[in-house]
N, C-alpha and C positions, 0 to 999 in steps of 0.2 A: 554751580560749583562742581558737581558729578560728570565723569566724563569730558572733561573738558583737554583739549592734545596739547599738552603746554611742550610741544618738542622743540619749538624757539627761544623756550625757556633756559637760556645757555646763554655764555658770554661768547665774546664772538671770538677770540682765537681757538675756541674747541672748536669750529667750524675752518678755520681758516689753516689750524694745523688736518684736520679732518682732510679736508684737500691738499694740503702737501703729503701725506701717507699717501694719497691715490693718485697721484703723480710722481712722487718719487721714490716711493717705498712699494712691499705686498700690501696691498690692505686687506687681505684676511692675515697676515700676520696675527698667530694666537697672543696673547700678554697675557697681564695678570697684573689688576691693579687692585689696592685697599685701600679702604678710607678707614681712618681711625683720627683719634683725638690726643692731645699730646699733655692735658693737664686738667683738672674736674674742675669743673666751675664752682663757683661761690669759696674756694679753696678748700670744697666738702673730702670727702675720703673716699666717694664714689663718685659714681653718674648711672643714668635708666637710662635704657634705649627706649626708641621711640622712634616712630614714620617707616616704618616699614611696610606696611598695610597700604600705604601713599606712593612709595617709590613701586611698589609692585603695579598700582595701578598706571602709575606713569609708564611704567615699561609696557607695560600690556595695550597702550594707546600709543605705542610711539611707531610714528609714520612724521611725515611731508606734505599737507597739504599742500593742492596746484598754488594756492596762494600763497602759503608759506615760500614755494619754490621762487613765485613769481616775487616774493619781497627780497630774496635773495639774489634773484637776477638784477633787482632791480640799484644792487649797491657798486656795480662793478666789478666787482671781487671775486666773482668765480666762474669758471668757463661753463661751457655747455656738459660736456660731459660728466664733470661730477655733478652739475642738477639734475642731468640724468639720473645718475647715480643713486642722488637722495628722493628721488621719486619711489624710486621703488625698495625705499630704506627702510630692513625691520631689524628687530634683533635678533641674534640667532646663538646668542653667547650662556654660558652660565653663569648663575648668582649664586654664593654662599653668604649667608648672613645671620647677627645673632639674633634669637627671638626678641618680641618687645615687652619692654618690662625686666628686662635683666637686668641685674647689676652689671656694669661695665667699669674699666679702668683702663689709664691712658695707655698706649703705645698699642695696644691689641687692635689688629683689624674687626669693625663691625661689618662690614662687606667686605668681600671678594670677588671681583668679577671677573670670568677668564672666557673673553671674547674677543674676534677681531681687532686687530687695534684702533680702526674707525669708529666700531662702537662702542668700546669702553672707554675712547675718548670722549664721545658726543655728550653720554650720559652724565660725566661728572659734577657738571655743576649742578644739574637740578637734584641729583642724589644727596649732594652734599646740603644742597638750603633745604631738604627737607629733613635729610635725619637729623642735622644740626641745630634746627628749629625746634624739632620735638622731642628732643633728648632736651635740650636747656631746660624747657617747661615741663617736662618731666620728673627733672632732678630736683629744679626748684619747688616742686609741690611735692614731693616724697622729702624734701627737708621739711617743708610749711605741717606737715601732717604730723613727722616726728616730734616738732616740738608741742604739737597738742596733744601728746602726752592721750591716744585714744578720742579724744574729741571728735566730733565730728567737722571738717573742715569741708568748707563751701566754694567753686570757684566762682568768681563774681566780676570778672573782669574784660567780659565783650566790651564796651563802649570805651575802654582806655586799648584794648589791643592794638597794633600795630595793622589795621586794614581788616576784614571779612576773614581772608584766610587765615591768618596768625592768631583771629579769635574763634575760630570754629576747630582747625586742627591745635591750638594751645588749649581748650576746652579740653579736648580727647585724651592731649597728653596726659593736662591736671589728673584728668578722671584718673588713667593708668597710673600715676604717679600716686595715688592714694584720695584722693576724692571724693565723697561722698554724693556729690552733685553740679552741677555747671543753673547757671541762670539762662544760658542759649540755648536757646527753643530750638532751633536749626540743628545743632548738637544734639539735642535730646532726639530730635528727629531720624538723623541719620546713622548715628551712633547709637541707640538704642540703652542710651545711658541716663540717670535720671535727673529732671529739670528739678528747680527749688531756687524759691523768691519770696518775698514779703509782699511789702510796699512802697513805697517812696514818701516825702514829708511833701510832695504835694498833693494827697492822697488827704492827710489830716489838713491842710491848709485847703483845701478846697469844700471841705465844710466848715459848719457854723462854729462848730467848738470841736474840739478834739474826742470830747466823748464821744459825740454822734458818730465821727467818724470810725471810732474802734468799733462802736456798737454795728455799722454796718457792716463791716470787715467782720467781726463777728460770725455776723449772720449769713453773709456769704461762706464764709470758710471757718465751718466750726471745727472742721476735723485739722485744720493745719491754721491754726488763729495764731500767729508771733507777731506783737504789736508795735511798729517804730515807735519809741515813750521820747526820743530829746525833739522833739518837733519846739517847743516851745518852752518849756522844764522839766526837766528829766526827775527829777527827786519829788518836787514840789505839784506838779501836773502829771509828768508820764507814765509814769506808776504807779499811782492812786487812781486813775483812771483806766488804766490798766487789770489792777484788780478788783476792781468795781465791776468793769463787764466781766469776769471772769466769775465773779460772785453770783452774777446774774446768770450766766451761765448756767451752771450749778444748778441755782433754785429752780431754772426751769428743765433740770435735767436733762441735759445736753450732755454727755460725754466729753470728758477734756482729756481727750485722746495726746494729741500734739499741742500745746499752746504756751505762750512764754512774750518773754518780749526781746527787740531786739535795739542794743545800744549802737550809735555809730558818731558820738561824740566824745567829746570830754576826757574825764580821767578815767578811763575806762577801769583802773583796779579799782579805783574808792566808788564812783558809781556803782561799779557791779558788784560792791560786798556792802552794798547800802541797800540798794535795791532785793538781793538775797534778803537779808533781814527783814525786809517791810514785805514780801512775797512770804517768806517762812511765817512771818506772825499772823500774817493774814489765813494760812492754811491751803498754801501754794508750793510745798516745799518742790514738786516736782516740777515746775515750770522751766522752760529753758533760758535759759539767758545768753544770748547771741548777741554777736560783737562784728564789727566792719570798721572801716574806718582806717585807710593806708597800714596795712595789718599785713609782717609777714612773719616768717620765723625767730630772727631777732627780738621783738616786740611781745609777742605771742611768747616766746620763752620768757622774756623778762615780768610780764605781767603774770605767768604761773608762778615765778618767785615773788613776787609779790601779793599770793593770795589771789587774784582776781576767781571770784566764780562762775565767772564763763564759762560754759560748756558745750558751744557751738560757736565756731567761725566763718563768717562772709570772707575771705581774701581777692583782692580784687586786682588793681591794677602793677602790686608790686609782684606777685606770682605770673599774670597773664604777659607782663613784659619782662620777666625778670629782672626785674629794675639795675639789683645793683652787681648783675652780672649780663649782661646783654647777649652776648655772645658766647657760643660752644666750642667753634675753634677747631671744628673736624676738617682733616685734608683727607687727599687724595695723590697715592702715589704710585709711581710703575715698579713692582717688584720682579718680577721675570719674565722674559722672553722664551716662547719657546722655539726651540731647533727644527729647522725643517727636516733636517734628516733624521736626529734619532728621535722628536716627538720629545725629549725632556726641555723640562722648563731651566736657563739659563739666569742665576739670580743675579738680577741690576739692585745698585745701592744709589745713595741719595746721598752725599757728602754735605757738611756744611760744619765753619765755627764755632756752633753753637750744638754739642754733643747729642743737646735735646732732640736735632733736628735730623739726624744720621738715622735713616730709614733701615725697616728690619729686611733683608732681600729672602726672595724664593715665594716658593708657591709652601704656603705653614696653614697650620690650624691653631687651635687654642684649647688647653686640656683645664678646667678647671679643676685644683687641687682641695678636697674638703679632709678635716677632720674626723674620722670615724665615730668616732664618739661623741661628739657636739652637730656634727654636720654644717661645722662654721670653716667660714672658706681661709685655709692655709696661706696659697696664694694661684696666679693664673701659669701657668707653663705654655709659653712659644714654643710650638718644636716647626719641623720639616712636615709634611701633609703625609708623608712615608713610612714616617716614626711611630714604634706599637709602644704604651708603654701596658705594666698590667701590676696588679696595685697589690698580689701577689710578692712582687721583689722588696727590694728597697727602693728609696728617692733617693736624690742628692740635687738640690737646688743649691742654687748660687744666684748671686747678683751679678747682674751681666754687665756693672761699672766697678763696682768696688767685689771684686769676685773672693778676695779672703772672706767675704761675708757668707757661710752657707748653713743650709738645713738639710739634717740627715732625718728623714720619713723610714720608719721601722717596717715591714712587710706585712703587711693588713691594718694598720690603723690609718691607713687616708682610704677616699673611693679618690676617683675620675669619673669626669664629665665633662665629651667635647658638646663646644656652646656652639657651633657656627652650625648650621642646617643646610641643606639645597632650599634654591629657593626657585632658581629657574634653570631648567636643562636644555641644552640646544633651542632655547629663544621661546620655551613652554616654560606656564608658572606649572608648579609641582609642589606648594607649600598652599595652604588654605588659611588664612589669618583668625586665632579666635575672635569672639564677641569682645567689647573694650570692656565689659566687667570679668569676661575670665581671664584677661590680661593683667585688669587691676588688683584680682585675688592672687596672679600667679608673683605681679610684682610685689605684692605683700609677704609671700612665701622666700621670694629673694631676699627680701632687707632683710627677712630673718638667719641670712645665712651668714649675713655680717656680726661681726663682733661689735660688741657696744662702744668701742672704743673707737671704730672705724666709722661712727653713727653719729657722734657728738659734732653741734653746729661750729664748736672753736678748735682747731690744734687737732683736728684728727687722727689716731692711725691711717699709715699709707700703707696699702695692701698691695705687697709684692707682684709686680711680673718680671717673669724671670722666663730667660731664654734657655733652649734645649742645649743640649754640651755641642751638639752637631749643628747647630744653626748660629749657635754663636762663634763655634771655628770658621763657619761661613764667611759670615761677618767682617770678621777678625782679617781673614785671608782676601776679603775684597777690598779691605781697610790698607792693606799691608801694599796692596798690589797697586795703587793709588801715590805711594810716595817715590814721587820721581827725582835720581838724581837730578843737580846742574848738569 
C-alpha cells in the first residue's frame, strides 16, 4: 500500500489533453486550478476535509515509470516526443490547501494548484478520488459521532469497504472525523491510531456452551472483557451469563477495568434498557453497553430518543461506505492564466445554466470570518489572493446571489483566519502532515466553531460564503462580457 506511483492513476483525456498543450500550446504555461465541492453531503450544514496527507504523497512519487511509458506507447495515442517528455516528468508547481479536519463548505477551493498547465492538468483526477473519498467519510463519521451525544463511537467497517484502500484510508478519515477506534489492524498499524474489536458469535459457537466461551474470552482479556450476549438469547442466555463471569471475576479479584457487553441484534432500545436493569441489580452499574448492528446517525439519534442505554458504538458498514450518500462531488476547475509578459494571473470563468455551476475566477484565498465573542464561525469570505482585510475596520458582507442580503461586522468583534496553507513550493513538499489523533483533536476543536444549528442531522443552518466586493465585480464583469449580441 505504501509508496506505491499510482501516476497512471488518471482518466485518459488528462493525458491526451496533456499532449495537446505540448503540441499546441506552451506547456509551462503557468494556471491556476481549484478543486472544491459544490454541496455537503448527507444534506449536513458542513463537510471535513480529508486526504491531504495522501495527495502529498502521491505528488511526492509522481514520475513515469519505462513501463508506464511503454503502456502508453503501447495504445497508439501519443508520439515519441511527448513519451520523451513524460519520462523525465516531475512536478515542479505549487500547492495551496486547506488542513485536514477542517470544517469546509461548498463553493470554496480546498486545493489550489499553480503549475504548469501540463501538470495541473495530469494531477486532477487522482487528487480529486482522493480528497473526495476522504472528506465523504470524514463528514459522515463527524455526523455518526455527533449524534452519540459524547459516546464513544467505533469504526467497524473494513470487510463492507469498497476494496483494501477505501477501508484503510476511510479508517483514517473515521478516526479524523471523530472516532475513537477503527477494527483495521493495517490502520492501527500505519496510522498510529487505536485498534478495538470484540469477538464474533463464532467465537461463542465454537464452544460447548456459551459460558465457557465468555469464561475464556474472560480469561484471555480481562482488562478489555465486552461480551457479544445475542449469540443465542440475548435477555434470557446473554446476560445472565454474562454476569455470571463478571461475578466471578470479581470474587477472584480481577479488576473490571474495561468490561460490558456488546449488542448487535434486535431492538436495540428495549434490549439495552433491560439488560441495563439486570447489569444494575446485579451490581454492574458501570459496564459498558455497546451496540453494532447497521448503525448510523439516523438510528443512533433515534434510539437516544428512545432511552436506549448504550453508551458505546460499533458502526460499520453504513459510515465505512457512506451508504446513503456515496459520493462528495468535488471538481476541479481552471481559474486563471497567467500572462507571459506582465506575470499576472488573467481570471477564466466557467459558465453554465445551472448558476450552481459558474465557477469563482482568479487566483483567491479564503478568510475565515469568526465571532469575537463566541469564536463561532460568521461566515467564509472569497476574496482576490491580493486583498488585506484587518478586523480593525468594519465588514460588510453580502451574498453573492441574492446581494440585498448583507451583514455589517462592527470593528473588533469578528477575528480572521486565512484556511488554505502552502503545501508545495516549486514541486518541494513544505507542509509536514500531523499524527491522525492531532488531526482528530484539531477536528473536534472545529466542530466546535460551528453553531448548533449548523450541527443538527435535519434542516441545518447553511453557513454563508460569500464573495469579496472586488472578486465578485470580477465575476460580474466576466459574466457581462460573455453576452453576445445576434
Amino acid at each position: 500500500m505504501g509508496g506505491r506511483n499510482l501516476t497512471l492513476l488518471t482518466d485518459l483525456y488528462e493525458l491526451t489533453m496533456m499532449q495537446g498543450y505540448f503540441k499546441e500550446k506552451d506547456a509551462n504555461e503557468t494556471v491556476i486550478f481549484d478543486a472544491f465541492y459544490r454541496s455537503n453531503p448527507n444534506n449536513a450544514g458542513y463537510a471535513v476535509c480529508a486526504g491531504l496527507d495522501q495527495v502529498i504523497e502521491y505528488i511526492k512519487n509522481l514520475h513515469f515509470e519505462q513501463d508506464d511509458v511503454d503502456y502508453l506507447r503501447s495504445t497508439g495515442l501519443f508520439g515519441e516526443d511527448f513519451l520523451e517528455y513524460l519520462s523525465q516528468f516531475r512536478f515542479s508547481g505549487d500547492i495551496y490547501a486547506i488542513p485536514e479536519g477542517t470544517v469546509i463548505f461548498p463553493r470554496e477551493p480546498l486545493v489550489k494548484v499553480i503549475a504548469p498547465i501540463m501538470e495541473a492538468q495530469l494531477i486532477e483526477t487522482a487528487l480529486l478520488n482522493i480528497i473526495n473519498h476522504q472528506s465523504l467519510i470524514a463528514t459522515k463519521a463527524a455526523r455518526v459521532v455527533y449524534a452519540a451525544q459524547g459516546d464513544g463511537v467505533m469504526e467497524f467497517g473494513l470487510r463492507r469497504a469498497q476494496g483494501p484502500d477505501a477501508g484503510i484510508y476511510g479508517a483514517r478519515a473515521a478516526m479524523i472525523g471523530g472516532c475513537i477506534g477503527t477494527s483495521n489492524v493495517l490502520c492501527g498499524k500505519m496510522f498510529d491510531v487505536p485498534v478495538k474489536g470484540t469477538h464474533a458469535h463464532s467465537w461463542i459457537m465454537s464452544f460447548p456452551d456459551e459460558l465457557t466461551a465468555f469464561r475464556t474470552y474472560a480469561r484471555l482479556y480481562p482488562t478489555a472483557c465486552i461480551l457479544l450476549v445475542d449469540t443465542y438469547d440475548t435477555l434470557e442466555s446473554g446476560v445472565p451469563h454474562a454476569i455470571q463471569v463478571f461475578k466471578e471475576m470479581r470474587e477472584a479479584g480481577i479488576p473490571l477495568t474495561f468490561y460490558g457487553i456488546r449488542l448487535d441484534s434486535g431492538d436495540l432500545a428495549y434490549l439495552s434498557k433491560k439488560a441495563k436493569k439486570m447489569l444494575d441489580e446485579a451490581g454492574f452499574p458501570d459496564a459498558v453497553i455497546s451496540a453494532s448492528n447497521d448503525l448510523d446517525e439516523t438510528l443512533i439519534s433515534s434510539l437516544k430518543l428512545q432511552g436506549a442505554t448504550i453508551n458505546s458504538w460499533g458502526v460499520g458498514t453504513n459510515l465505512i461506505t457512506s451508504k446513503d450518500c456515496p459520493s462528495f462531488g468535488g471538481v476541479y476547475k481552471l481559474a486563471a492564466i497567467q500572462d507571459k509578459k506582465t506575470r499576472e494571473f488573467i481570471p477564466k470563468i466557467k459558465l453554465s445554466e445551472n448558476a450552481e455551476k459558474i465557477t469563482n475566477p482568479g487566483n483567491k484565498k479564503i478568510l475565515r470570518i469568526y465571532e469575537k465573542a463566541t469564536g463561532k464561525i460568521i461566515a467564509d469570505l472569497i476574496c482576490l489572493e491580493h486583498e488585506k482585510y484587518d478586523s480593525s475596520n468594519s465588514l460588510l458582507l453580502f451574498d453573492p446571489i441574492e446581494t440585498w442580503k448583507k451583514t455589517h461586522l462592527a470593528p473588533g468583534s469578528y477575528t480572521i483566519r486565512e484556511l488554505m496553507v502552502p503545501v508545495f513550493k516549486n514541486g518541494e513538499c513544505v507542509y509536514q502532515s500531523p499524527r491522525v489523533m492531532d488531526i482528530r483533536e484539531y477536528c473536534r476543536k472545529e466542530l466546535g466553531t460551528l453553531w448548533e444549528e449548523s450541527l443538527r442531522l435535519e434542516f441545518p443552518h447553511r453557513v454563508h460564503v460569500d464573495l469579496s466586493n472586488e472578486l465578485w465585480h470580477v465575476k460580474n464583469q466576466l459574466l457581462d462580457s460573455y453576452h453576445f449580441e445576434e
